[in-house]
N, C-alpha and C positions, 0 to 999 in steps of 0.2 A: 503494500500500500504506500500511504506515504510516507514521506522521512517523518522521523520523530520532531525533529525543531518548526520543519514546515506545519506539520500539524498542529503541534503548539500554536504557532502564529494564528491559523485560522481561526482556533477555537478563542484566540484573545478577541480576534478581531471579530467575530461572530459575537460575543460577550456585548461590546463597544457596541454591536449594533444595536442589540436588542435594549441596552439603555438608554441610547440615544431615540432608540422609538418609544419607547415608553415616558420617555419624557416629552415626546412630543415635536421633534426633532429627529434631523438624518445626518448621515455622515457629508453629507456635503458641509454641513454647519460645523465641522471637529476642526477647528483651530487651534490645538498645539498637540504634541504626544512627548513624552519624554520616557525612552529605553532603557531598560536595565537589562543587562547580560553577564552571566556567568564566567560565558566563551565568547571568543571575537566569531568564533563558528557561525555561532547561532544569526549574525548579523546578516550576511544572503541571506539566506529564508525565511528571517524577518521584513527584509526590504522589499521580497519577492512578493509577499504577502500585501504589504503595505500597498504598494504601487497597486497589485489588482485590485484592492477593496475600493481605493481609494481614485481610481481611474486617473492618479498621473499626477492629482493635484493633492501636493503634500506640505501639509502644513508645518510652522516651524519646529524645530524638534531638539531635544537634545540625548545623545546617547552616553551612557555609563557602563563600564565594568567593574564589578565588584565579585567578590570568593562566593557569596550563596544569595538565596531567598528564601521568602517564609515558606512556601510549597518547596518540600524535598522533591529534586530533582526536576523542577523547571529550571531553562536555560533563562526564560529571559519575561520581563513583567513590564508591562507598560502603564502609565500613567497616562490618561486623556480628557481633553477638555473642549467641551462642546458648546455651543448657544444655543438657543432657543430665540430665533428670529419674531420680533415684535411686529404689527401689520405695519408698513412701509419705512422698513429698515430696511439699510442701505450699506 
């Protein structure tokens, strides 16, 4: 199936979406992300991810390596932050 880190990524990014819908909002409106990785590994298959969800347009970002995470044995966690567009905001 798929690689492990790649699936990782889906399954954050599938995460990200369904809050961003439940709040009422879509990932077009995700305006920052900031990565955390284990392994510099994991960063393709993060970025591979990213780009498809995200259709190309990638908001700003910053990436970190650090030794672990609270989930044993994930590579890598992302922090995101979204808006919720007001009627004619711009």
């Amino acid at each position: 199936g798929v690689p492990k880190r790649e699936k990782e990524a889906l399954r954050i990014f599938e995460n990200i979406d369904a809050v961003l819908r439940a709040a009422g909002t879509d990932r077009t409106n995700l305006v920052r992300t900031d990565q955390y990785y284990t392994t510099v590994q994991a960063v393709p298959p993060y970025q591979q991810v990213r780009r498809q969800f995200l259709a190309g347009r990638i908001p700003p970002s910053t990436s970190i390596a650090q030794q672990g995470l609270l989930l044993p044995g994930a590579d890598m966690n992302i922090q995101a932050l979204g808006i919720v567009p007001v009627p004619d905001w711009r």
